[in-house]
C-alpha positions as CSV (number, residue, x, y, z in Angstrom):
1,X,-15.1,-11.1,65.0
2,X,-16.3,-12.0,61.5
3,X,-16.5,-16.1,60.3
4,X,-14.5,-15.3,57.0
5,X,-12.0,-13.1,55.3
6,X,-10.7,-12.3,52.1
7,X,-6.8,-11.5,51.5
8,X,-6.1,-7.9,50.3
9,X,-2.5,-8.2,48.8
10,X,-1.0,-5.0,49.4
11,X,2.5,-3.1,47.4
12,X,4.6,-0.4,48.2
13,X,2.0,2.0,47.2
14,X,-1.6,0.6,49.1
15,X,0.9,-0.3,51.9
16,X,0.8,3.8,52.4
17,X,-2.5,4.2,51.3
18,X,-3.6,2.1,53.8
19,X,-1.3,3.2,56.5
20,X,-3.1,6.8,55.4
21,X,-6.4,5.3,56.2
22,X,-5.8,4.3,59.5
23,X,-5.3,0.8,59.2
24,X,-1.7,0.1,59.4
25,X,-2.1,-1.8,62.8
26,X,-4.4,-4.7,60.5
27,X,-1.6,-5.3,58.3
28,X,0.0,-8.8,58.2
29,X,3.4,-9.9,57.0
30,X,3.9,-13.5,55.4
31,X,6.7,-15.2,54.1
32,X,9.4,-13.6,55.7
33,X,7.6,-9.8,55.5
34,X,8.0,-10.3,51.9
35,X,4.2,-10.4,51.1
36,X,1.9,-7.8,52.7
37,X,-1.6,-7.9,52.7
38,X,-4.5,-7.1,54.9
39,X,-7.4,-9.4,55.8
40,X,-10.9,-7.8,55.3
41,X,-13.4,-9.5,57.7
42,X,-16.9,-10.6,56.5
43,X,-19.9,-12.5,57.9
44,X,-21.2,-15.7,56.9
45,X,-24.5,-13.5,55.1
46,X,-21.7,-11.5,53.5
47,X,-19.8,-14.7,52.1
48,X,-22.9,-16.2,50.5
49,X,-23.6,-12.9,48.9
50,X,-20.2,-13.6,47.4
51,X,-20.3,-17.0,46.9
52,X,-23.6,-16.4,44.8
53,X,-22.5,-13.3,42.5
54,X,-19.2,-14.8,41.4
55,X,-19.2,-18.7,40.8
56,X,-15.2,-18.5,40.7
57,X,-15.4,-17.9,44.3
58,X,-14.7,-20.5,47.3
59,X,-13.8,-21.1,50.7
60,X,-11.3,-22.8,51.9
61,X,-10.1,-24.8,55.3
62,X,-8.9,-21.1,57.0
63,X,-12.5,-19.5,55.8
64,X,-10.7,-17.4,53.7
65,X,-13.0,-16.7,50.7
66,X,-11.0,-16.7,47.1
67,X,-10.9,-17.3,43.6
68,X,-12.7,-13.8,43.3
69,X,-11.9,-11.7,39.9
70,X,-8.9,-9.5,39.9
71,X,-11.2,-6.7,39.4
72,X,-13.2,-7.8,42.6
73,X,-9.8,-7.8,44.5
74,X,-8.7,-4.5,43.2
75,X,-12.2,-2.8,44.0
76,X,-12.3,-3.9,47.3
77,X,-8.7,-2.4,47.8
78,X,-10.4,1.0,46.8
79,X,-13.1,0.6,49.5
80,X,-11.4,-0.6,52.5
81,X,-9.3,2.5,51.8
82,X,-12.6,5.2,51.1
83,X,-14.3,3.6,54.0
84,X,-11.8,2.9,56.4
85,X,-12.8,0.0,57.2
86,X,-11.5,-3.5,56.8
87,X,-15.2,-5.3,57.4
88,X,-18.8,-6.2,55.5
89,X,-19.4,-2.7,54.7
90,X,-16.3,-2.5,52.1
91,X,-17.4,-5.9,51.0
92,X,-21.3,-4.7,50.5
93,X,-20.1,-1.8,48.5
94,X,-18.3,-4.0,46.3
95,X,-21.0,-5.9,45.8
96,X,-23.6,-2.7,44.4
97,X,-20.4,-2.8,41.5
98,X,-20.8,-6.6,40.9
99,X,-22.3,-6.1,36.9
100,X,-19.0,-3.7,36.4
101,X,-16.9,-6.3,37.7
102,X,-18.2,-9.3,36.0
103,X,-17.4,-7.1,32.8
104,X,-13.8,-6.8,33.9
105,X,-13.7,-10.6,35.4
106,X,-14.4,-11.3,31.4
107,X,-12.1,-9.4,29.9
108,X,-9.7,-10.7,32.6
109,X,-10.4,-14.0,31.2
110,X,-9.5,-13.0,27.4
111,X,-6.2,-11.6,28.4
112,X,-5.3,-14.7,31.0
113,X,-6.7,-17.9,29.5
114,X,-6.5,-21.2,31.0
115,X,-3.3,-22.9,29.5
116,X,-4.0,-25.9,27.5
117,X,-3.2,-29.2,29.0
118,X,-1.9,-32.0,26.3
């Protein structure tokens, strides 16, 4: 199994999706079944890949990598389900889009800035 993971949160309509690629015995329930979301599995080479293209990035004490861009998150949704596959290879994938994201991850940042603190 892989060292790390990153948290795909999944609604109504990637819960099918996802169930349509094959994967619906990887999905995880958590707060009562209320939040759904599939873990995509990643080795440690993988991770510092991550780590290194997008500085927002962490790990924290359950090796779950986050703090990724929104747009990161939502491409790798559309991997796992075009590949099947819920390891390195959807991460990798993501990774050849990484200049296309970090476009997004700034526009992200226009739309959603930090609040100011008095």
């Amino acid at each position: 199994m892989a060292d790390y993971f990153i948290d795909v949160l999944l609604d109504e309509g990637r819960l099918k999706a996802i169930q349509e690629a094959g994967l619906g015995d990887q999905i995880k329930y958590r707060f009562a079944g209320e939040l759904k979301l599939v873990e995509v599995h990643v080795s440690e080479d993988t991770k510092n890949k991550v780590l290194q293209e997008f500085d927002t990035a962490r790990t924290d004490s359950r090796n779950a990598i986050t703090d990724v861009p929104v747009a990161f998150l939502r491409e790798l949704y559309h991997q796992v389900v075009a590949k099947k596959s819920l390891g390195d290879d959807a991460v990798l994938a993501v990774l050849e889009k990484s200049a296309e994201i970090k476009d997004l991850a700034a526009k992200e940042s226009e739309f959603l800035p930090a609040p100011e603190i008095d």
